[in-house]
N, C-alpha and C positions, 0 to 999 in steps of 0.2 A: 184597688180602692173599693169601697163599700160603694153599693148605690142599692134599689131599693128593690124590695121583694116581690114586685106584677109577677103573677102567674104567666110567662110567655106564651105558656103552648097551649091557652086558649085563643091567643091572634096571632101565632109568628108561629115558624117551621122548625124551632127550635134552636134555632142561630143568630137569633136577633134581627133576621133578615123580615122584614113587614112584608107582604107581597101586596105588589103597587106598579100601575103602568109605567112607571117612570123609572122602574128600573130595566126593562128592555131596552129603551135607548141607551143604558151604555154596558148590554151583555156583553159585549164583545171583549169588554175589558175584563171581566170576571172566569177568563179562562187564564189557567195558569201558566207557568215558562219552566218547566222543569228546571233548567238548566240555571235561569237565576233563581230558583227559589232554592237549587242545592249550592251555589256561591253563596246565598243569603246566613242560610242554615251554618255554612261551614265558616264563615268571616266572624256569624255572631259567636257563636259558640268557639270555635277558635280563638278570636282574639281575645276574650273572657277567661277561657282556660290561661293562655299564653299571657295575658297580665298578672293575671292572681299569681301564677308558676315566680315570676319575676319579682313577686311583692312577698310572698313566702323567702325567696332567696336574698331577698334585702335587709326583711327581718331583722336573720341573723348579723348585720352590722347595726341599723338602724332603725326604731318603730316608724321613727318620722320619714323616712325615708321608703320605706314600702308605704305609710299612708299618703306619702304626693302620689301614689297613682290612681288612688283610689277611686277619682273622678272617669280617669280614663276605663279601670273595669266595671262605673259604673253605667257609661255611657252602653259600654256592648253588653250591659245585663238590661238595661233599656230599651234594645233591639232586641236583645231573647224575647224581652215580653210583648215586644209588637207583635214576633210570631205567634207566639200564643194565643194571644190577641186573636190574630186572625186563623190559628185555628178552632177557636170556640166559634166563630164565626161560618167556621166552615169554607172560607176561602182558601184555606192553604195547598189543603190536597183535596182529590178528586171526592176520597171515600170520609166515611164520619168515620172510621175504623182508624184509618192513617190520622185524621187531622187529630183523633183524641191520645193517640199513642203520643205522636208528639208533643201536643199540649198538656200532659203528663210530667213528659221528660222537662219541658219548659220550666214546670210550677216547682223542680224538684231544685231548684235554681234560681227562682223567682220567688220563692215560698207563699204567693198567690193560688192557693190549692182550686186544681183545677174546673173539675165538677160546679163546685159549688161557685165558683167565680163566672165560668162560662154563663151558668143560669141567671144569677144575676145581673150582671152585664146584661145580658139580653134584655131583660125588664125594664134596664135604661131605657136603649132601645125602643121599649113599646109607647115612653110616655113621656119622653126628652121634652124639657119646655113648655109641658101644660099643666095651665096652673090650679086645674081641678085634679089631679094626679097624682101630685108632690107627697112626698113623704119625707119631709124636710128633716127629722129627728133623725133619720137614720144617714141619711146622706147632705154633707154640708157642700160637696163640690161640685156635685151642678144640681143644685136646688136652690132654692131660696124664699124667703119671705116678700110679700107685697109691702110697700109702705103702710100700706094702713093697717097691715096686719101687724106691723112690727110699732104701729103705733099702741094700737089696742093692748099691749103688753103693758104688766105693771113694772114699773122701776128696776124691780129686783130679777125679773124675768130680763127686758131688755140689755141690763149688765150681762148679764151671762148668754145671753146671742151674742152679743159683741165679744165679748172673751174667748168664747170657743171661733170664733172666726176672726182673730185677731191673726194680721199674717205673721207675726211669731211663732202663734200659735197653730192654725193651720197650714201652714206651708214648711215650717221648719221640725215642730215638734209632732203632732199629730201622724202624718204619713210614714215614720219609721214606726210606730207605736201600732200601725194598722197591721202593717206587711210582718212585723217580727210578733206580735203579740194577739192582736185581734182575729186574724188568719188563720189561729190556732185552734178555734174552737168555732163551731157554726151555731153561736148562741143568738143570731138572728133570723135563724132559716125558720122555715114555718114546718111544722109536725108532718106532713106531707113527702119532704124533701127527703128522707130514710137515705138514697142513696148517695144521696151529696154528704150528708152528715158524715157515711160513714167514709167518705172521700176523703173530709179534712182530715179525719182519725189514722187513716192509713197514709195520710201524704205526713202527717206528723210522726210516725213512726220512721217513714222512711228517712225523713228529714234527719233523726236521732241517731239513726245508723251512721249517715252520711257523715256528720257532727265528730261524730265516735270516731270515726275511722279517720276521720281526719287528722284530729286532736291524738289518736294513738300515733297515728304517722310520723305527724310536723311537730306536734307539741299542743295544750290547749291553746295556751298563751297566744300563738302565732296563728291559732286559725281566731282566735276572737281580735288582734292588731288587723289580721288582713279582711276578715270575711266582714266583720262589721262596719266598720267605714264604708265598705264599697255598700252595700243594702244602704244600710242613711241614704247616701247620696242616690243611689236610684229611686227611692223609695220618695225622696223631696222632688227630684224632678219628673218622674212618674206621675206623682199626683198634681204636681201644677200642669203642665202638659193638659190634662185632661182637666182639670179647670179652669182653665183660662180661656178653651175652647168653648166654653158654653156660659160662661159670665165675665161680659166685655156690656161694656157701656152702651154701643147698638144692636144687643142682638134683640129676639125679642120671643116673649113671654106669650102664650094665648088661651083663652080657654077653650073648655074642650069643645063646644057647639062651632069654634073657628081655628079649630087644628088640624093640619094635615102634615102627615110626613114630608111632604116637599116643600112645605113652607116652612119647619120645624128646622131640615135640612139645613134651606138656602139660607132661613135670615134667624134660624136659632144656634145655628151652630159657625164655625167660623174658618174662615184661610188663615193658618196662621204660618206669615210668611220666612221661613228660616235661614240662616248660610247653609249653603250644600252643607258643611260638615256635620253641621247641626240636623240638616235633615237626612242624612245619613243616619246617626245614629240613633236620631227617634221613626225610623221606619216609614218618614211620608205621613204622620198620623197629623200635621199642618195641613193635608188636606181636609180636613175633619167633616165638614158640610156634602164631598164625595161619600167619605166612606159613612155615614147619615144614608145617604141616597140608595147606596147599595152596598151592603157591609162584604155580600161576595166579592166584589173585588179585592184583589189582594194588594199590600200594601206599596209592593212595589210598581205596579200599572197605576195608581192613583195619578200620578204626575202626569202619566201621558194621558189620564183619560180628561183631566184639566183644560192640558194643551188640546186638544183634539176638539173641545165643548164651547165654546166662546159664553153658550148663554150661562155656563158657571162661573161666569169672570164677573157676575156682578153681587157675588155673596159678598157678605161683610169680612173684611181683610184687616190682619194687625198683623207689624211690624212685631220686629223683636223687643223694641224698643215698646211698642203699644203695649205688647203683654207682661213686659213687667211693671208697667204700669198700674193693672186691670186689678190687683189686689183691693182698691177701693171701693171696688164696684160689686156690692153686698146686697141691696133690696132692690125689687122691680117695683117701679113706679107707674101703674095703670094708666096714671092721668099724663104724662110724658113719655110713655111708652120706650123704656130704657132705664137702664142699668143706674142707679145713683149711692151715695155713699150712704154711710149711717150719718155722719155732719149732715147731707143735703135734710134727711130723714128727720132732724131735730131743727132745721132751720139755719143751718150754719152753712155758708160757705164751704163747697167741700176744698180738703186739701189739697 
């Protein structure tokens, strides 16, 4: 998903890691486990291969039939991208060498092109929930409008912030549109970026190969039945995942003369609390206020490093049930300090 263009590697290491006391208190967890990071590696990517394989071979009786699995390869194409995830972060392996080879292979699968997405990302990162920072036009899901900024707006203006963040619209339509189309070109990167640009350009070639080779193998037909349904569905819940994490009703907004990563952390970011299966296959990223604190850690030690921590048992916490709720929760309200609707924003009762 899009987020905004901060230059990181004028404040961060280049990983989106801020360097900050408070993340020595939990180094220990940001050493890796070889041994489940090759389980991890081999389940996601495995069970992805081994669905698709089984949706291709359904095909040939049924389209409906390979599309009911679609959820299940996309749930392990949602774990490829936690790795990812955490190697633009530089948690996953030792060296940047390793973590970017992988994080390659990820995007070639994820169609999140790598380069360009790691930097990005990172510039979250620099400026998550403050409200001198935002760069809202570019990123609708964790940014947002003030109330009275979205008062000051004329009629014709306010319609269309609410339209583009209608959760039809962002949640269902908008995040396939990002990951199959916008992905494709890095028409938001700044003149600077030379080598991310040409990142996208070669992650799209390869991607056409990939494409090719498939569609000469199986058929076109049967790679557009199988491969597309399964992207849709990672692609919606990819991007909710990561916005719901950062606009919930208490988290909270600050400016920048009273921002600090650890306060950004604990009460701008959130636990969002999953069923094991659920938090299996979105990679522990429910811990989201950890991985804020210190992105080295990788994603499977987040849980323990929870358990282990008591004083992060008092970040803001949503249920499964909370977060699908949280779709409402559109403008920050300075004067109540939390999340309210466009209804509360006009005077209404929100829904």
């Amino acid at each position: 998903m899009r987020t905004d263009t901060f230059d990181h590697r004028n404040e961060q290491d280049g990983t989106g890691s801020v360097t900050r006391p408070a993340q020595s208190a939990y180094g220990e967890f940001a050493q890796a486990m070889p041994a489940v990071r090759a389980g991890q590696i081999a389940s996601s990517f495995g069970g992805f291969i081994a669905t698709c394989a089984v949706m291709y071979v359904l095909a040939d009786y049924s389209a409906w039939l390979a599309i009911a699995l679609a959820p299940l390869a996309a749930g392990f194409l949602v774990r490829i991208f936690i790795i990812q995830h955490d190697c633009g972060h530089g948690a996953f392996f030792r060296t940047r060498r390793s973590n970017d080879i992988l994080g390659i292979i990820c995007s070639l699968v994820t169609l999140a092109p790598y380069a360009a997405w790691k930097r990005q990302h990172a510039g979250h990162h620099g400026v998550w929930n403050n409200l001198d920072q935002r760069q809202s036009g570019l990123d609708i899901y964790s940014s947002c409008l003030t109330v009275a900024e979205y008062r000051a707006l004329t009629p014709g203006a306010q319609w269309r912030h609410r339209l583009i963040r209608h959760p039809l619209v962002a949640n269902l339509l908008l995040p396939p549109i990002v990951f199959l189309l916008l992905y494709r070109f890095p028409f938001d990167a700044p003149r600077s970026w030379r080598r991310e640009k040409i990142a996208v350009y070669l992650t799209d070639l390869a991607l056409l190969a990939i494409i090719v080779g498939l569609g000469l193998a199986v058929g076109f037909d049967r790679v557009l039945i199988v491969q597309l349904p399964v992207m849709v569905c990672a692609a919606i819940i990819g991007v909710w995942l990561f916005s719901v994490q950062h606009r919930f009703e208490n988290t909270s907004w600050l400016r920048a003369d009273e921002w600090t990563a650890e306060q950004a952390a604990l009460r701008g970011s959130s636990y969002l609390r999953l069923p094991n299966i659920l938090r299996w296959f979105t990679g522990n990223i429910g811990f989201h206020h950890i991985h804020h604190l210190n992105p080295r850690i990788p994603n499977y030690r987040l849980a323990a490093c929870q358990k282990a921590n008591p004083d992060l048992h008092d970040t803001p916490t949503l249920s499964f049930t909370d977060a699908l709720r949280a779709w409402r929760y559109s403008l920050w309200d300075e004067e109540q300090h939390r999340m309210v609707s466009f209804a509360s924003a006009h005077g209404r009762a929100a829904p």
